[in-house]
One Martini backbone bead per residue (centre of mass of N, CA, C, O) as a GRO file, in nm:
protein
  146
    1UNK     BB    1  15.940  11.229  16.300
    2UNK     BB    2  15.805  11.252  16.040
    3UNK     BB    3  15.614  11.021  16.047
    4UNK     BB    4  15.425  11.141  16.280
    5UNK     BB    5  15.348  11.388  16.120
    6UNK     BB    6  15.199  11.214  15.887
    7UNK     BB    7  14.971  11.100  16.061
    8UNK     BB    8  14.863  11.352  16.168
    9UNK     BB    9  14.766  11.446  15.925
   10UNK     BB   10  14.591  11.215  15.819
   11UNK     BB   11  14.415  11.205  16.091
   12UNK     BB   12  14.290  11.484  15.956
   13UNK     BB   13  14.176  11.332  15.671
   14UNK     BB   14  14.086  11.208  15.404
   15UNK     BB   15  13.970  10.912  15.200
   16UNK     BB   16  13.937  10.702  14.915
   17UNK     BB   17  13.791  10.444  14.818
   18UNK     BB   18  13.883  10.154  14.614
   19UNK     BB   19  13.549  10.096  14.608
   20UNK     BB   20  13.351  10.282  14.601
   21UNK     BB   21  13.467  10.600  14.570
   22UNK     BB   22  13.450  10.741  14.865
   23UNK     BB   23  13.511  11.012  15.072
   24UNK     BB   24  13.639  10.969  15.414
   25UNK     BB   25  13.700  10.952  15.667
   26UNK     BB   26  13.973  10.815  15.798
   27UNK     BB   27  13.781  10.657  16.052
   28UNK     BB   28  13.679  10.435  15.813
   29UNK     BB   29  13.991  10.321  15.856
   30UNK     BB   30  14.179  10.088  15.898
   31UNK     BB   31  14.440   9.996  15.995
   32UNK     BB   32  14.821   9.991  15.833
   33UNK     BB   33  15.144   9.896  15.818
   34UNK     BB   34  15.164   9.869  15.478
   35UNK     BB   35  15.073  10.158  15.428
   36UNK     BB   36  15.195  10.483  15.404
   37UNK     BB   37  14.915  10.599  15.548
   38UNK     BB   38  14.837  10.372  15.786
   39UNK     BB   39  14.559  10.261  15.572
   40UNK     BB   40  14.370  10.116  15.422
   41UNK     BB   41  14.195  10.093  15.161
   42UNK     BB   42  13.917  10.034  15.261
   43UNK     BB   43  13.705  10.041  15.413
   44UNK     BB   44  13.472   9.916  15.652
   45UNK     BB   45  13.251   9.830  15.490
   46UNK     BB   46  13.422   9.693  15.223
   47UNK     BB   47  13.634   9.500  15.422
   48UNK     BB   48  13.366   9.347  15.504
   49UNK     BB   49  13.211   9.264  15.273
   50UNK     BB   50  13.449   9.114  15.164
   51UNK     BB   51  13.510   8.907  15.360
   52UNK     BB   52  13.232   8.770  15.362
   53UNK     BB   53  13.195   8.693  15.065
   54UNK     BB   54  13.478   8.447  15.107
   55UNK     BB   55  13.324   8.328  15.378
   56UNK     BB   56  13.203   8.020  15.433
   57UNK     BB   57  13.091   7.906  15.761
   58UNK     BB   58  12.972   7.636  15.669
   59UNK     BB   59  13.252   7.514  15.578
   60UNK     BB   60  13.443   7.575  15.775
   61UNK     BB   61  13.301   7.361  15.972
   62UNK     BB   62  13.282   7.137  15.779
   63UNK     BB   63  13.615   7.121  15.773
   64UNK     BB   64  13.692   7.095  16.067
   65UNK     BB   65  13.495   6.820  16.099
   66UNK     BB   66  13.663   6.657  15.969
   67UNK     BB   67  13.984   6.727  16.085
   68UNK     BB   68  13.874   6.601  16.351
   69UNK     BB   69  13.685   6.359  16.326
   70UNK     BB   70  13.612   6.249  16.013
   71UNK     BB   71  13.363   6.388  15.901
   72UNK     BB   72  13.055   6.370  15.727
   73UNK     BB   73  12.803   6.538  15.680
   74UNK     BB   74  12.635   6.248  15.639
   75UNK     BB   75  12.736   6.136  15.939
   76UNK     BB   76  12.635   6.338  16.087
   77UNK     BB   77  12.329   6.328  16.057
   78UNK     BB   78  12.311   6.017  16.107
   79UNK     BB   79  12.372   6.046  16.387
   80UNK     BB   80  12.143   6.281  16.450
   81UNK     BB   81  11.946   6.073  16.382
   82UNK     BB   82  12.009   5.819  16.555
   83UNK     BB   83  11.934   6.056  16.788
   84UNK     BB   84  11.638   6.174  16.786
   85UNK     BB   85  11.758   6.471  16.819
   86UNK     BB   86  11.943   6.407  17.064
   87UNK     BB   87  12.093   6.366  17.389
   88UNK     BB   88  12.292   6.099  17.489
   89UNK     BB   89  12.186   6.157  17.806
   90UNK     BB   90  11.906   6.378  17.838
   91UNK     BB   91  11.710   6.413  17.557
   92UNK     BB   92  11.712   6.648  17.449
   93UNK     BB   93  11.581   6.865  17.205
   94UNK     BB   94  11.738   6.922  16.879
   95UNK     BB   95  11.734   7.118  16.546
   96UNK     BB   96  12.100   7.092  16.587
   97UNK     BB   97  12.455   7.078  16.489
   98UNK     BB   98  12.645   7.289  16.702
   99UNK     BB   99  12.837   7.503  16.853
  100UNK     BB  100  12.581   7.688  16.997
  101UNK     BB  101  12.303   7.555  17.035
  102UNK     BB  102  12.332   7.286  16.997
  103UNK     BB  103  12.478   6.980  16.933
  104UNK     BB  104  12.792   6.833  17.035
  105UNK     BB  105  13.082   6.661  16.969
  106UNK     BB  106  13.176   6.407  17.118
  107UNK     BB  107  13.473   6.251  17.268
  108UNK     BB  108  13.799   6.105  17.278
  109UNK     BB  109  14.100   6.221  17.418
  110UNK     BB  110  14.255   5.989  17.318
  111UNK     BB  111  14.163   5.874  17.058
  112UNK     BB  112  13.927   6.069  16.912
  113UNK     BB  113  13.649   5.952  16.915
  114UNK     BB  114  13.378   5.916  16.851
  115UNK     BB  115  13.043   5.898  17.075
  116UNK     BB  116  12.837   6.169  17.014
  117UNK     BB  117  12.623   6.360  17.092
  118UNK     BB  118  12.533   6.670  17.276
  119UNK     BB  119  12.481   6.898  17.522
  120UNK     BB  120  12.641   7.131  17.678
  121UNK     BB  121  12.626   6.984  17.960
  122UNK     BB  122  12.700   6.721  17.932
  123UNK     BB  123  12.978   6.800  17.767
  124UNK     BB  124  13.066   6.985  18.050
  125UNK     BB  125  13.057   6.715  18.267
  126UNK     BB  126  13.264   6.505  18.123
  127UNK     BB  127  13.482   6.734  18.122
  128UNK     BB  128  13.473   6.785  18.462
  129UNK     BB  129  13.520   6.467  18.440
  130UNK     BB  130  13.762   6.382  18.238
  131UNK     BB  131  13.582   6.130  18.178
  132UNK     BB  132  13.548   5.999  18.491
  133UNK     BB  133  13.382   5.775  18.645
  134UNK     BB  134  13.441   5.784  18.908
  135UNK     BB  135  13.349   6.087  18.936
  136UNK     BB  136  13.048   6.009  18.863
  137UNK     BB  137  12.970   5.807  19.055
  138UNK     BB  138  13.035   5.987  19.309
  139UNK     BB  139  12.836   6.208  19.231
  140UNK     BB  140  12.594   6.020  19.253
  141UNK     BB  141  12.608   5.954  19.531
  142UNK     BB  142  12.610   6.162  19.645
  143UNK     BB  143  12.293   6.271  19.587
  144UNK     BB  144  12.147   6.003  19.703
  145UNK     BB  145  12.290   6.091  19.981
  146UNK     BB  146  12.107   6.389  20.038
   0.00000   0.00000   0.00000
């Protein structure tokens, strides 16, 4: 019961970060259960800011293709000049090899084998057709006979 006072108290009242040195309303700061008073010592603007310049985003991103697929930056460029900046199934041109915008890193699920860039669609339609050859070849006569 005093714990719930306490908080209550707390969610009413200022607090200075420590990052910062600005008084805030408690609102300002993020939950945290390790706290005795229930709330960050930073506020939420620095601790955004101080989280984002720890995070390398593009490493983090080329730290992960390399534990999944085994590519080193050289090898994904490489591959991505040599398919002349294309999806290697609809020829689509794109400007980056990305997990958002751009060519997405196709493979084989058995194997673990990369086998080229494609375009979300691309790798989309291979993906739903379980990368099943008869399932593909299926939707192709099916097109043809329409």
């Amino acid at each position: 019961m005093l714990l719930n006072v306490t908080k209550i108290i707390y969610l009413c009242s200022m607090k200075k970060c420590s990052k910062c040195k600005i008084s805030k309303s408690i609102d300002d700061f993020n939950k945290s259960k390790n706290s005795k008073n229930g709330v960050h010592h930073y506020c939420k603007t620095c601790l955004r800011e101080y989280k984002n310049s720890r995070y390398n985003y593009s490493k983090s991103k080329l730290d992960r293709i390399k534990f999944k697929y085994n590519l080193s930056k050289l090898e994904l460029n490489d591959m991505y000049i040599k398919q002349n900046k294309t999806c290697k199934i609809c020829k689509t041109a794109f400007d980056s090899v990305s997990e958002h915008k751009g060519l997405y890193i196709d493979h084989c699920h058995k194997t673990n084998k990369v086998r080229g860039l494609l375009c979300k669609s691309c790798n989309s339609l291979l993906g739903y057709a379980y990368d099943n050859v008869k399932i593909l070849e299926s939707a192709i006569n099916y097109l043809i006979n329409q």
